[in-house]
Each structure stands twice: as C-alpha cells, then as structure tokens.
C-alpha positions as CSV (number, residue, x, y, z in Angstrom):
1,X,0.0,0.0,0.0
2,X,1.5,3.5,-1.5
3,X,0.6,6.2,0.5
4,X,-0.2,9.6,-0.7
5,X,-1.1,13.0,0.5
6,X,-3.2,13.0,-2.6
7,X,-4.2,10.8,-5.0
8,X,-5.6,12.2,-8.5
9,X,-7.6,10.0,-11.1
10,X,-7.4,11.6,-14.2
11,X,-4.3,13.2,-16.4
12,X,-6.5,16.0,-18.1
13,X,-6.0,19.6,-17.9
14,X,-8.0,19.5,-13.9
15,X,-6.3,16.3,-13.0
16,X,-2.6,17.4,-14.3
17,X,-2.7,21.2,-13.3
18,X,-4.1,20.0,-9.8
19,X,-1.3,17.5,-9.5
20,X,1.6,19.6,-10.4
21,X,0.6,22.4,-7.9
22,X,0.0,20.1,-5.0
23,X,4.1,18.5,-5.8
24,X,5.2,22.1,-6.1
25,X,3.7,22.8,-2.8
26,X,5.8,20.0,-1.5
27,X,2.9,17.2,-1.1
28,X,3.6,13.8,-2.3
29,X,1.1,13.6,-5.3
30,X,0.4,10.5,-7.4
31,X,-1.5,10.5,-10.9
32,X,-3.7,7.6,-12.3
33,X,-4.1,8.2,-15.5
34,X,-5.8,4.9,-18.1
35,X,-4.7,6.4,-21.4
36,X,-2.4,9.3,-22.3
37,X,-1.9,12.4,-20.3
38,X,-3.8,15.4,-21.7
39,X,-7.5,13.9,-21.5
40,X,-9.7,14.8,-24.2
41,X,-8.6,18.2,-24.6
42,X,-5.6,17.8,-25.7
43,X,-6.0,14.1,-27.4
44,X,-9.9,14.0,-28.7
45,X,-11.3,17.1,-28.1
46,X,-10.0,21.1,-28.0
47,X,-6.3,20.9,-29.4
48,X,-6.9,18.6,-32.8
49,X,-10.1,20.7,-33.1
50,X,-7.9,24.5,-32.9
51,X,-5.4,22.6,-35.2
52,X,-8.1,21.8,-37.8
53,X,-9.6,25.2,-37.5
54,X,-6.3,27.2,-37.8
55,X,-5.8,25.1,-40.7
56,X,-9.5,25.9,-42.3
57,X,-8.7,29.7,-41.4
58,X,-5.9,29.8,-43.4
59,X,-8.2,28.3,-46.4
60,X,-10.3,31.1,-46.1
61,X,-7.6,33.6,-45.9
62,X,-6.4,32.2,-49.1
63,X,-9.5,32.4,-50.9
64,X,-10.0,35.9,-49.8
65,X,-6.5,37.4,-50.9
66,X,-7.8,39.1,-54.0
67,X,-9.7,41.7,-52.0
68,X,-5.7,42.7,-51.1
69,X,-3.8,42.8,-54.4
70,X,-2.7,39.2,-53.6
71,X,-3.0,36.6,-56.8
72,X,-2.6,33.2,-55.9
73,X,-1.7,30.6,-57.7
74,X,-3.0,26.9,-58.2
75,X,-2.9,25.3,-54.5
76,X,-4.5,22.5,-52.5
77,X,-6.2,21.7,-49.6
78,X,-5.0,18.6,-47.5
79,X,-7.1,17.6,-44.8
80,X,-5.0,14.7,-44.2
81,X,-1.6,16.9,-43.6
82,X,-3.4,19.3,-41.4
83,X,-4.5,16.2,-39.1
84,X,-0.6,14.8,-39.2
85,X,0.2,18.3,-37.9
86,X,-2.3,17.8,-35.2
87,X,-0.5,14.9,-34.1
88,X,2.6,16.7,-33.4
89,X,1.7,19.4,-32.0
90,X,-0.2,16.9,-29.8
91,X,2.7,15.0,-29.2
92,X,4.8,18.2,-28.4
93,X,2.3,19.4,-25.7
94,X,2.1,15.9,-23.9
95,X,6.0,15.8,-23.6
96,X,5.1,19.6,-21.8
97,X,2.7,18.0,-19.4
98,X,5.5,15.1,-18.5
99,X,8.0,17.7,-17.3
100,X,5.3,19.7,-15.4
101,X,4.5,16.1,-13.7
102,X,8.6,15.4,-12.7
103,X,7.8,15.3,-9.4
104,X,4.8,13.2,-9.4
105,X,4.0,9.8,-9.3
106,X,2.1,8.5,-12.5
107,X,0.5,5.1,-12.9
108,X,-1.0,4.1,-16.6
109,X,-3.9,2.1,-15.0
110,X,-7.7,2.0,-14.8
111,X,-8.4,3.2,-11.0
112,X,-11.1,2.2,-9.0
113,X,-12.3,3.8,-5.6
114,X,-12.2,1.3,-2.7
115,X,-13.3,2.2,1.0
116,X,-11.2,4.5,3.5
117,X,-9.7,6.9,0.8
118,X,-8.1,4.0,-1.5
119,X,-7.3,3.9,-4.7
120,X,-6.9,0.7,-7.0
121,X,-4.3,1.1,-9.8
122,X,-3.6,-2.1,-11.8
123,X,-1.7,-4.4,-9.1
124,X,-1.6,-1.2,-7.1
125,X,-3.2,-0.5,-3.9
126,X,-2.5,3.4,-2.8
127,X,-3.9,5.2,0.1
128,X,-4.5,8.9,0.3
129,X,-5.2,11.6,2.7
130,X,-7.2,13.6,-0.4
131,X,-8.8,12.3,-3.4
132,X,-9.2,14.0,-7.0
133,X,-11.4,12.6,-9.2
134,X,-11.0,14.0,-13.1
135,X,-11.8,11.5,-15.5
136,X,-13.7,13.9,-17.5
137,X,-16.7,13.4,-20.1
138,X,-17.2,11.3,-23.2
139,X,-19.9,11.9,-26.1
140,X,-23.3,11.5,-25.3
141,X,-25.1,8.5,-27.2
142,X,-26.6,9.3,-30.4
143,X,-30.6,10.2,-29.1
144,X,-32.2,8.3,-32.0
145,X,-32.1,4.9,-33.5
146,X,-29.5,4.2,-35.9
147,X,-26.5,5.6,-34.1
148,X,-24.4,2.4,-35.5
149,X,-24.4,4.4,-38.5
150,X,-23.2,7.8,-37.3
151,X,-19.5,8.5,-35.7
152,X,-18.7,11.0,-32.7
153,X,-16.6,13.8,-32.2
154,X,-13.7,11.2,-31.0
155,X,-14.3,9.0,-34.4
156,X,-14.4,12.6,-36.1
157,X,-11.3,13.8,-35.2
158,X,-9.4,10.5,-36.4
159,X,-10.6,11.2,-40.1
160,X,-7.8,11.5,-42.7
161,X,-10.6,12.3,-45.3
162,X,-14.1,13.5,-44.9
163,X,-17.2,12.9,-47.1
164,X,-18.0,14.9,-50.2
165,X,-21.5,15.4,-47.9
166,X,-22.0,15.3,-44.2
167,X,-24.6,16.2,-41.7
168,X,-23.7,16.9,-38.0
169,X,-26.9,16.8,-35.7
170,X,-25.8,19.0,-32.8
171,X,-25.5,22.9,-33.5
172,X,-23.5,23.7,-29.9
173,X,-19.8,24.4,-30.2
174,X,-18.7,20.8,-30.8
175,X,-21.3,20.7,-34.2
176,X,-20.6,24.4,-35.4
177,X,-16.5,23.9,-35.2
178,X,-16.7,21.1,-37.0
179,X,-19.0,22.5,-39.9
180,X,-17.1,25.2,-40.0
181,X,-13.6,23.5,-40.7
182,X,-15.7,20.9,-43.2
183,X,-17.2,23.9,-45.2
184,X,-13.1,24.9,-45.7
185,X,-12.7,21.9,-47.5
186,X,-15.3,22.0,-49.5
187,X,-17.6,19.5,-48.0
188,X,-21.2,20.1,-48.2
189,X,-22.4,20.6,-44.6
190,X,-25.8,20.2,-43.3
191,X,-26.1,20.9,-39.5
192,X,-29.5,20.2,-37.9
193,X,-30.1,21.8,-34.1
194,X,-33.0,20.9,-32.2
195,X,-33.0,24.2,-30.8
196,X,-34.5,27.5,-32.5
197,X,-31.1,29.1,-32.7
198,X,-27.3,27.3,-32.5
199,X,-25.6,27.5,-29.8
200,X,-28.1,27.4,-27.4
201,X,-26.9,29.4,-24.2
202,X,-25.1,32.1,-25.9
203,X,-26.3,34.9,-26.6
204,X,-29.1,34.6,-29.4
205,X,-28.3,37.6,-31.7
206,X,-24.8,36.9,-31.8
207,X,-25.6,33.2,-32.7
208,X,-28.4,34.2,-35.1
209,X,-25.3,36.7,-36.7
210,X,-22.5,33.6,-36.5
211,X,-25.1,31.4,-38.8
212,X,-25.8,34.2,-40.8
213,X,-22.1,34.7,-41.5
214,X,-21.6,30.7,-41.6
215,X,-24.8,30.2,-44.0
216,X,-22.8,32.4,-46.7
217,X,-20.2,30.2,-46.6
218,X,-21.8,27.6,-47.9
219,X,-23.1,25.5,-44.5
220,X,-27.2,24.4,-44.2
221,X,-28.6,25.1,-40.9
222,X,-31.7,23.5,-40.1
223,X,-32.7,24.6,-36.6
224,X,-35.3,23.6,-34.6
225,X,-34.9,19.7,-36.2
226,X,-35.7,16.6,-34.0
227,X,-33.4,14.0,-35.4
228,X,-35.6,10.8,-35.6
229,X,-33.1,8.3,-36.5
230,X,-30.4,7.5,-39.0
231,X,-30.6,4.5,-42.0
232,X,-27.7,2.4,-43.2
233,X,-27.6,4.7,-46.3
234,X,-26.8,7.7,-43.9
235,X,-30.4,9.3,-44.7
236,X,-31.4,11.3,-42.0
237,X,-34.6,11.1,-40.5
238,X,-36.2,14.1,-38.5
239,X,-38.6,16.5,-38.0
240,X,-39.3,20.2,-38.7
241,X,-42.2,22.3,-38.5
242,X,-44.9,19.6,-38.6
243,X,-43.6,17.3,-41.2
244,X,-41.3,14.6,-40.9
245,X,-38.3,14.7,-43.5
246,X,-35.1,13.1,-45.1
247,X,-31.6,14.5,-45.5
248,X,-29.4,12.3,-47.6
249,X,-25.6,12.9,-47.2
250,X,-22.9,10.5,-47.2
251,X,-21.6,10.3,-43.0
252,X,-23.3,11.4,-39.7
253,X,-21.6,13.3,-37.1
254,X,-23.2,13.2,-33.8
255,X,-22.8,16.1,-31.9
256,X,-25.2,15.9,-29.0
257,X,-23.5,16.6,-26.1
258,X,-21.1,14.9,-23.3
259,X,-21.7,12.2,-20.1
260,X,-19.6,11.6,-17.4
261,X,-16.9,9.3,-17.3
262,X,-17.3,7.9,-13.6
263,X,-14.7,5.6,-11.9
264,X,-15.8,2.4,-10.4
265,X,-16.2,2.5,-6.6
266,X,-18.1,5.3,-5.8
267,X,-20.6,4.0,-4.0
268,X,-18.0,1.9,-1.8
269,X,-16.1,5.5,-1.4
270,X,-19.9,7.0,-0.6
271,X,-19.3,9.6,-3.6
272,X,-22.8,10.8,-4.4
273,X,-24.3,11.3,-8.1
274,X,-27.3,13.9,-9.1
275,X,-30.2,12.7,-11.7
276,X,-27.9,13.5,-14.7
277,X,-25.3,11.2,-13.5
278,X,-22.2,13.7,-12.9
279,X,-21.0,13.9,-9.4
280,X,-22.2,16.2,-6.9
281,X,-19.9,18.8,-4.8
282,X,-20.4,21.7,-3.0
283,X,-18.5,24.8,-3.8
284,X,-15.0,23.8,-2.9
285,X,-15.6,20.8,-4.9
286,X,-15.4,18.3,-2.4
287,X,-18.2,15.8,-2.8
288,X,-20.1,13.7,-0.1
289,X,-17.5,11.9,0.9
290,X,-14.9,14.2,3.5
291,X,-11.8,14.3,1.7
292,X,-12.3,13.4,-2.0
293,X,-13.3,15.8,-4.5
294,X,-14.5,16.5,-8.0
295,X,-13.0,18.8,-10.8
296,X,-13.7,19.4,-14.5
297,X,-16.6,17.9,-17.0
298,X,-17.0,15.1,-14.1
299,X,-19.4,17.1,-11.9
300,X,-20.7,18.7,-14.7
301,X,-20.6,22.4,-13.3
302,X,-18.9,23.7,-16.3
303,X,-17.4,21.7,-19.1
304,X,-14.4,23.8,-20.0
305,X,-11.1,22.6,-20.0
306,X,-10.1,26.2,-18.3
307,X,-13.0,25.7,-15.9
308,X,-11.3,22.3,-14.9
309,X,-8.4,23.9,-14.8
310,X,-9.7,27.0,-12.3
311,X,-10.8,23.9,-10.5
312,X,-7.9,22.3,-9.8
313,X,-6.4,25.9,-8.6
314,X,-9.1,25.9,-5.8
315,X,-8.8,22.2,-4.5
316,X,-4.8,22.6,-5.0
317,X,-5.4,25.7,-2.5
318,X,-3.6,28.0,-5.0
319,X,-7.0,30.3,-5.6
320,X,-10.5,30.4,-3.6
321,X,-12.6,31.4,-6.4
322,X,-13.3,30.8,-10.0
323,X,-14.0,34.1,-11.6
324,X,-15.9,34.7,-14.9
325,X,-15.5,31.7,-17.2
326,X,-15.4,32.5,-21.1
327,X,-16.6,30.6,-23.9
328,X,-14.9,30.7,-27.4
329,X,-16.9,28.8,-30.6
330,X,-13.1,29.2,-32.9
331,X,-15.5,29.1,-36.2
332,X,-14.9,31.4,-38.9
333,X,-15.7,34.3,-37.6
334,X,-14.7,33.4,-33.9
335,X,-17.6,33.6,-31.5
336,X,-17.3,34.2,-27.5
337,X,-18.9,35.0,-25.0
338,X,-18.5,35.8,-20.8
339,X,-20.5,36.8,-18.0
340,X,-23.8,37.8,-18.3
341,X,-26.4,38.3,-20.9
342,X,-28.2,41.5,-21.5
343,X,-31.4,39.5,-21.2
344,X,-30.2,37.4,-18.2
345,X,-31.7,40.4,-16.1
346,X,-33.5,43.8,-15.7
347,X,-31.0,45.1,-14.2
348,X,-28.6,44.9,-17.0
349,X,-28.2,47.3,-19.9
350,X,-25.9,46.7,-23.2
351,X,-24.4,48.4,-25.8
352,X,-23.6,47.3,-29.6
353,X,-20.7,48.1,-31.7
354,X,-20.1,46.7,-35.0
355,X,-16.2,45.7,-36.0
356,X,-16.8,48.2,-38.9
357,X,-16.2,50.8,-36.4
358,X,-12.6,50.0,-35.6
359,X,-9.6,50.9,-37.7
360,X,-7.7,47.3,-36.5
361,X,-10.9,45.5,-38.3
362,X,-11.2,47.4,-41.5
363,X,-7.2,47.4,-42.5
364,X,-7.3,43.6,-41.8
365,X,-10.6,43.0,-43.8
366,X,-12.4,41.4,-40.8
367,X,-15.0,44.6,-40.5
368,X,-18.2,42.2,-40.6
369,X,-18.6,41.1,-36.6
370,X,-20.6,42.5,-33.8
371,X,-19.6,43.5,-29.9
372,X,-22.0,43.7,-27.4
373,X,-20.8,44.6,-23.7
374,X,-23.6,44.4,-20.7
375,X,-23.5,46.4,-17.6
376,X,-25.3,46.8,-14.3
377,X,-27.5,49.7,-15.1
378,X,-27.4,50.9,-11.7
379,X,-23.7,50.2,-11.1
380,X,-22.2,50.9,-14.5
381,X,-19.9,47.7,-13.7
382,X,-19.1,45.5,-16.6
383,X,-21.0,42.4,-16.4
384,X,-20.6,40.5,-19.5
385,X,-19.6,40.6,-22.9
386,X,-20.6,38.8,-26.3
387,X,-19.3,39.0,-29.6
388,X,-18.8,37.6,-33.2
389,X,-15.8,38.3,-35.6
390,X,-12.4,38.2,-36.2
391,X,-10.4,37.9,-32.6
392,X,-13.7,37.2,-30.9
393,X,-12.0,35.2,-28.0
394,X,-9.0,38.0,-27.6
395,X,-11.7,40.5,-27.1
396,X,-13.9,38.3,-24.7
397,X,-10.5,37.5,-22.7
398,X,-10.1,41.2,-22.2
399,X,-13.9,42.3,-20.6
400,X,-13.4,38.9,-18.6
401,X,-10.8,40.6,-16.8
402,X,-12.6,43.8,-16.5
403,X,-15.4,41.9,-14.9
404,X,-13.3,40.0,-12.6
405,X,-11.6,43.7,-11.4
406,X,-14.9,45.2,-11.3
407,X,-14.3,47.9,-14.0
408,X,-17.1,50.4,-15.0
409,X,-18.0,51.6,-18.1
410,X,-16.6,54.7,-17.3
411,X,-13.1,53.1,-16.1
412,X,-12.9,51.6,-19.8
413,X,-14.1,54.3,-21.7
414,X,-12.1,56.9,-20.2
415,X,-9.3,55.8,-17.6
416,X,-7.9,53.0,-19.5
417,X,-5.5,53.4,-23.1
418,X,-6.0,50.8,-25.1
419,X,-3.4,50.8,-28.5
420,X,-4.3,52.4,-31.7
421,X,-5.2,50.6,-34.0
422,X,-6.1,47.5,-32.0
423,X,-9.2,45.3,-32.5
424,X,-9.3,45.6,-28.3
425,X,-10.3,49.3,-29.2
426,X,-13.9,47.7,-30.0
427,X,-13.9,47.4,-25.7
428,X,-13.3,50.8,-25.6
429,X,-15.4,52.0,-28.1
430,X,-18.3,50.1,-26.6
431,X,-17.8,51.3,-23.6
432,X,-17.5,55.1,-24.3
433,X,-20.8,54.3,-26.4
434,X,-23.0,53.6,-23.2
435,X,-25.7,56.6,-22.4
C-alpha cells in the first residue's frame, strides 16, 4: 500500500494542473491516469479541433486574398496533412505536461475507488489523505435509433478524409467547429439543431449573426430539427415544422452533447451522483465523501477545459474562487462569449458596436462582426460581454478581466488606453458608447 497525501484520477487539464501544484507545494502527489496524459482536450477534443480550424482559417484567408492585391496561384487543400500536424503538436504538448509532472508519481492504470480513501491502480493498492477525481466526459449517445451508422466527435477527429456530404446533428460548439472546418474543405455541410437558434446558451443575436455569416459560406442550418433516427444509407430522418423529412448525405456526425466518465467504486467511497449522473460537490468541490473531490466535466458544473483547470487551482489551494468563465466557438468568424447576458436580467443594460467601427478591423478585412458589452444599469460595472468576428475570443478575454476587477463603463471608456489601431479598441469604443 502506497501512500499519498493526494491521490488524483485523471491526467487531463484539472487532474494534471491540480497534480503539479499540489508537488510544487511540497505534497507527495500520485496520478492515475488509463490512457495518455492530456485527457480529451488535448488528445480527442480542443487541441486537434484549434489545429483543424487554424488550418481551415488559413483556407479562407487564401480564398480571400484578391480583395488585397494578392493573386494566388493553383494550390491544394489537405485535410490529411493538417491532421498529421495535429499529431505533433499533440505529441509536443504531452511531452510539456510530462516535465510539469517530474515530481509526481504516474501510474498508466484503470483506477477504482475502494473504502477509507483508497485507490486501486492495476496491481496497485495506494492510500490517500485527499482524493481528485478528473476523469472527464465522453460523447453522449446518439438520441435516435441508428446511431451504429453515425461516428462521434472522437471518431471525427481520427478522419484522414471527410465525405463529399456530411450532416452533423448538434448545433452547440462541438457541431458548429466542426461545420465550420468541413465547409473549408469543400464538403457540403448540413447541421440540424434541435433548438430555434445554435448554440443554445449564448447569446441569441450573436448566434443568429454567427449562422448568418456561416450560412454564406456555404453551410445548411436547419434549426429547430428533431433528429428521428439515421438508416444504413446515412439518410437522416427528422422532423421540422410539422412534417417529418429526409436529409441524404454520405456520413453522420453526432454532436449531441457529453456524459460523465465515472470511476468504479463510488458507491464503496460514498461519492454521491445527481439525476444527470455527474457527481455532486459543494463549492470547494469536495463531494459527499470528506476528503475526496471532483474537478472538471465530471461534476458537470462547467465543461471547459479552463473551468477544470480554475478547479484544480481551488482544490490545490492556489486560488479560492473561479471568476468569470469565457466561452470561445473558434468558427470562422470566432464567437465568445463571458458573464452575463443582457437578457439574463433587468437590471442589466448593453451596448452594440459593430467591428466596422474599428480601424484594426477594417485594415485587416475582418469589419463584418458584432460587440456587445452588458453592464449593471445601476452600477455601471461591466458584467458580461458577447461577440462575433475576427479575434472574438482575444476580445472576450479582455472584458473577462474587466469583470473579474470590477471595472465600469466609465473606467474603460475613459481611464484605461488601449493601442491604436487594435481590434481591443472595439472594448473601448463600446464602452464610451453607453448613455
């Protein structure tokens, strides 16, 4: 029996960050991790997915050079080499998260809780004063029958070569990052949402703009779709304002969502579970049993890989709260969003620039995006920010810190110097806006 002052299950970005601060804080630290360190961030989820849509960016910023004087030659778009370079910048990162774990001890093993704070590694027994669970999420099942006929985001992001057509049922971040990298290659892209706008969550009139500005490059939305099942031929079945219809296209992405991926045990360790099946924890994460706690998309609270990792901060004892938590859809445009929503509340008030307002935005040809920055009425403080277009999550990452320091409007509009020309001007601009 190894013993531990803590014992984390889980090498993603909660489970790795938390380990590494605990060691550097002098506490003997072991990591059980079943796969390869990263989790699905970095191996199935946000890192191929950025790689793929810098990749699809660039496509787009190819076909677009005429509007600058720039004639291009014949060239080529090769899905296949921008997934190789995925795997290397994969591989480079994971050889990152090694050295930050130098000081702790990693087992490759399936663990399962057992009573009295113990772990089960493989052949390994290990006992621990604290317990980290961060095994993370995997895709939902598909919601319909057929789903032997569709592939997930994790199947998704192992293509070499997509279909000529493909429909993804799922219009959240997962579905819409996908379409938007597809479109780049020239597949024919049909997204279906069983919601009345993508996205559901963010703010509706930046989503309604993101699809507006997606639909011109070529990609079908069909919103407010129940997907009814899926046939051998890859016909989809759903339904849509009353009538029940049939999208033919060539493979199925399911995009529906994310479930827990729950270690064996719990109920021997007297962890507790809600009716959704992630597991419960108060606000310091700690769950029902003293001692052992739960970080990132395994309780389900927010599943970011940066909310895992402001998790792990606050059971590592390194931070006591989490702060606003941005969102960033890296489509072409971007979209983000933080904080509150102007119609979250009363109480708050918003003001709208558009990107065509800012020098930064029209010398760069990226003038066609929208800014919207909420504020307490009564307060003036900024409370949340939404907002589509070029540099979307740059932009979102600055009024995230303004809410976190609890600026004003009037503290960004006229106390704070922002360069010129800089798209973070739009923040300013915005803000000196407000009546």
């Amino acid at each position: 029996m190894q013993q531990y002052d803590l014992i984390i299950i889980g090498g993603g970005p909660g489970g790795y960050e938390c380990a590494a601060a605990a060691a550097a804080r002098g506490r003997k630290v072991a990591l059980v991790e079943k796969s390869q360190l990263g989790g699905t961030c970095l191996n199935r989820g946000c890192v191929p997915t950025k790689c793929l849509c810098a990749a699809a960016a660039r496509i787009i910023d190819l076909s677009d050079d005429a509007d600058f004087g720039i004639e291009v030659g014949p060239w080529s778009a090769d899905f296949a080499r921008a997934r190789s370079r995925a795997e290397g910048v994969i591989s480079e990162l994971r050889c990152d998260i090694e050295a930050m774990l130098s000081n702790v001890d990693l087992y490759n093993a399936e663990a399962r809780l057992g009573e009295g704070h113990t772990v089960i590694a493989g052949a390994d027994f290990l006992k621990g004063h604290e317990i980290v669970i961060a095994t993370g999420a995997r895709p939902a099942p598909f919601p319909a029958p057929g789903g032997e006929y569709v592939i997930d985001s994790d199947d998704f992001l192992k293509l070499y070569s997509p279909a000529e057509a493909m429909a993804i049922v799922g219009g959240g971040v997962i579905g819409v990052e996908f379409a938007s990298v597809l479109a780049a290659y020239g597949v024919k892209v049909t997204v279906l949402e069983y919601c009345a706008e993508i996205l559901p969550g963010f703010d509706a009139e930046v989503a309604k703009r993101l699809r507006t500005a997606l639909t011109r490059r070529g990609i079908k939305f069909i919103t407010s779709a129940k997907v009814t099942g899926v046939d051998a031929s890859h016909t989809v079945n759903y339904e849509a304002k009353g009538k029940s219809l049939t999208l033919e296209c060539d493979m199925v992405v399911s995009a529906v969502g994310r479930r827990p991926v729950l270690p064996e045990g719990l109920d021997k360790a007297g962890v507790a579970t809600d009716s959704r099946g992630f597991i419960t924890v108060d606000e310091t994460y700690c769950t029902s049993a003293p001692g052992i706690y739960a970080i990132g998309d395994v309780n389900g609270r927010c599943m970011l890989a940066h909310a895992a990792s402001a998790q792990a901060r606050i059971v590592a004892g390194i931070s006591e709260s989490m702060g606003v938590i941005p969102s960033v859809v890296f489509s072409t445009p971007e979209c983000a969003s933080v904080g509150a929503k102007v119609d979250d509340s009363p109480a708050y008030s918003a003001v709208k620039i558009p990107f065509a307002a800012n020098a930064k935005a029209q010398a760069e040809g990226s003038a066609a995006g929208l800014l919207k920055l909420v504020y307490e009425t009564d307060s003036r403080r900024i409370a949340g920010c939404q907002a589509v277009g070029a540099h979307a999550g740059e932009l979102i990452a600055l009024a995230a810190m303004a809410i976190d320091a609890g600026n004003t409007i009037e503290t960004l509009a006229h106390h704070s110097v922002f360069a010129h020309p800089g798209i973070s001007e739009l923040i300013q601009q915005a803000a000196a806006a407000a009546k």
